[in-house]
C-alpha positions, 0 to 999 in steps of 0.5 A: 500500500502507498505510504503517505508520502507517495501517490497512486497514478494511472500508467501511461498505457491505462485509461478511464473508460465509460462505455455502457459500463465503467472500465480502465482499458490497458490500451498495450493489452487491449485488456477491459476491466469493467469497474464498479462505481466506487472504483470508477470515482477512486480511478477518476480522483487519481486522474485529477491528481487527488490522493484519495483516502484508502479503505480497507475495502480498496486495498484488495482492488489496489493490490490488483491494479499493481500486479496488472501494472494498471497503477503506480506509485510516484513520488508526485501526483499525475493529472491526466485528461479524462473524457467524462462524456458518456459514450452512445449506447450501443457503445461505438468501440471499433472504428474502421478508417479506410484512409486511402483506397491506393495499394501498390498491389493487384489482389485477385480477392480485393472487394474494393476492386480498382481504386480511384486514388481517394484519400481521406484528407489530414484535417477530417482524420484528425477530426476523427480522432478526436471525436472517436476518442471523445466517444470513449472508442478502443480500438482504431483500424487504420486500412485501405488500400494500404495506409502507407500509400496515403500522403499524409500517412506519416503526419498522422502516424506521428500524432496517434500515441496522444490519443487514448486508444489503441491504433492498429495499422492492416498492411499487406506489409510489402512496403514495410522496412526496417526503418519503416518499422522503427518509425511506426506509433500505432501499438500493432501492425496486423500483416496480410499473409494468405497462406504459404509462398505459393497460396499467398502469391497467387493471390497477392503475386510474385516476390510478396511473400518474402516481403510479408516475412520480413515485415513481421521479422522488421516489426517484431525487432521494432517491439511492435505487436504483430498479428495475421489475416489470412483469407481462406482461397481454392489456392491455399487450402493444403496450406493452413496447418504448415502456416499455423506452425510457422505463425506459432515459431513467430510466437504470433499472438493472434491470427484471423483466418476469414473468407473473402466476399464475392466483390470487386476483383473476385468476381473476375477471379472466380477460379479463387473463390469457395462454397461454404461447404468448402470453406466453412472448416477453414475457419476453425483456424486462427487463434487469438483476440481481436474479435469486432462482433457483437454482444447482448443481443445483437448480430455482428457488428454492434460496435463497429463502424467504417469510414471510407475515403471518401468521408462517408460512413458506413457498418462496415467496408463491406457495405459501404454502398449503404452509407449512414452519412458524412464525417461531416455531420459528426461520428456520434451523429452518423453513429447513430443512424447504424442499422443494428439487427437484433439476434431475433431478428433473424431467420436461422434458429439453432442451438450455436447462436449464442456463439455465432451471432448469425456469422456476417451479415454481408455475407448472409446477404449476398447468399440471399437475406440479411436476416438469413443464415450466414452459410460460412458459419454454419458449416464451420460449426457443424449445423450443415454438413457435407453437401447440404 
């Protein structure tokens, strides 16, 4: 216990969040600890740099918050920023910002398909940043395209770590080099690697693979945290248990394994492209955190939202077709305006709902109905089998 020369205070990587409920976020562990309220106001006096006194019944919480690095002693107090506005409900925790639609690649599954050459302009993504941390927002998705290609990429790199959420960078990670690496401020790179060489250059071409490799190895070296998607493609298939070994001797912490939709420059490659009753046992690979679904009683994406290059917003990448507005009218406003499905909602019934969330909501629609099964997932999860 602190002695009375000593105060407690919040290490630079923990920060107040008030989301539905209260949390202390570990930003570099992208770890929530939900807080009861006498402890949510024990946190935000130390924020204010006030000593609050210590009752035998805070100790134990205390005691807690040292062994998880979540506080510390020092010797002077340490008043940090702290946004009390409560965030919407359902809170908006995950945001997608698509800065650019360039990519210096041709990927045969890209649902954008040939870009325009768009970028999010500087002063709306700053903008952004500062309203989604406002909104009390985790997790931050910096995509494209790929980011590195975005003209003011290095200008907004430089500003990320002032914000109190975690920056994950997606790259196809070909552009990606030691000095590339060391210069990075985002707390994760996650690296596209869609099967071993051969798998992964079919899709992504010739000498990407190697590159993808180095990258993980620069970023690594860098004391960068890396994680892994990979699409599940006809090309890769017999590839999946050799890549799991090879992410495991990275000591890869999280990989994503998924299925491409059929768009863009997949329809054009169909060649690649799989059934559900193909796929579907695929995606039992993969290991790890990151999930961006739902909770309660809601389909994917109840906390997750996407803004394209063009400024518009939309529930995710996918359906940017379906637009809820402009970064213009204000996150919170667009945020608002979400469609959200509701569990009941739903036409498919079976006993892993509770675990599956209705898979992809894209996904069921391009199968047919938005409020139908996502087939992908029923396969995965044994409620089809075979040819069905």
């Amino acid at each position: 216990m602190p002695s009375e020369n000593k105060f407690i205070i919040l290490t630079s990587h923990s920060v107040l969040k008030n989301l539905e409920e209260p949390y202390l976020y570990d930003i570099e562990k992208d770890e929530l600890y939900e807080l009861n309220a006498d402890a949510y106001q024990f946190l935000l006096q130390i924020c204010q740099g006030i000593n609050p006194r210590i009752r035998e019944e805070d100790k134990e919480f205390i005691r807690f918050c040292l062994s998880e690095n979540l506080i510390a002693l020092s010797e002077t107090p340490l008043q940090r920023k702290v946004s009390l506005n409560p965030s919407p409900i359902p809170s908006l925790r995950y945001l997608e910002l698509q800065m650019t639609d360039r990519c210096n690649l041709q990927c045969r599954h890209c649902y954008i398909g040939e870009g325009s050459h768009q970028d999010l302009s500087k002063k709306p993504i700053q903008r952004v940043l500062e309203e989604f941390e406002e909104i009390q927002g985790l997790r931050l998705l910096i995509s494209g395209g790929e980011p590195l290609l975005h003209p003011h990429f290095w200008e907004i790199n430089d500003i990320l770590r002032n914000y109190a959420f975690r920056s994950i960078l997606l790259s196809n990670g070909t552009l990606i080099t030691k000095e590339v690496a060391k210069k990075l401020r985002v707390h994760e790179v996650q690296v596209s690697l869609d099967g071993m060489e051969e798998g992964h250059e079919s899709l992504r071409g010739k000498g990407t693979f190697e590159k993808a490799m180095a990258a993980i190895d620069h970023l690594q070296q860098a004391n960068l945290r890396v994680s892994v998607a990979t699409m599940i493609h006809r090309k890769n298939l017999s590839e999946f248990d050799q890549l799991a070994f090879l992410l495991q001797s990275k000591q890869i912490e999280e990989w994503n394994v998924d299925v491409p939709c059929l768009e863009g420059r997949l329809k054009t490659n169909p060649d690649f492209s799989l059934s559900p009753s193909e796929a579907g046992r695929f995606l039992k690979y993969g290991f790890g955190g990151g999930f961006h679904g739902a909770t309660k009683n809601f389909t994917c994406g109840a906390h997750l939202c996407a803004i394209i290059p063009n400024g518009t917003v939309c529930k995710c990448g996918l359906f940017s077709g379906e637009a809820v507005g402009s970064i213009e009218e204000g996150l919170r406003t667009c945020w608002a305006r979400i469609p959200r499905i509701g569990l009941k909602d739903l036409t498919c019934k079976c006993s892993v709902m509770e675990e599956c969330r209705g898979g992809c909501r894209y996904r069921a629609k391009i199968q047919g109905d938005l409020f139908g099964p996502d087939l992908f997932q029923c396969y995965a999860r044994g409620v089809l089998k075979g040819g069905e």
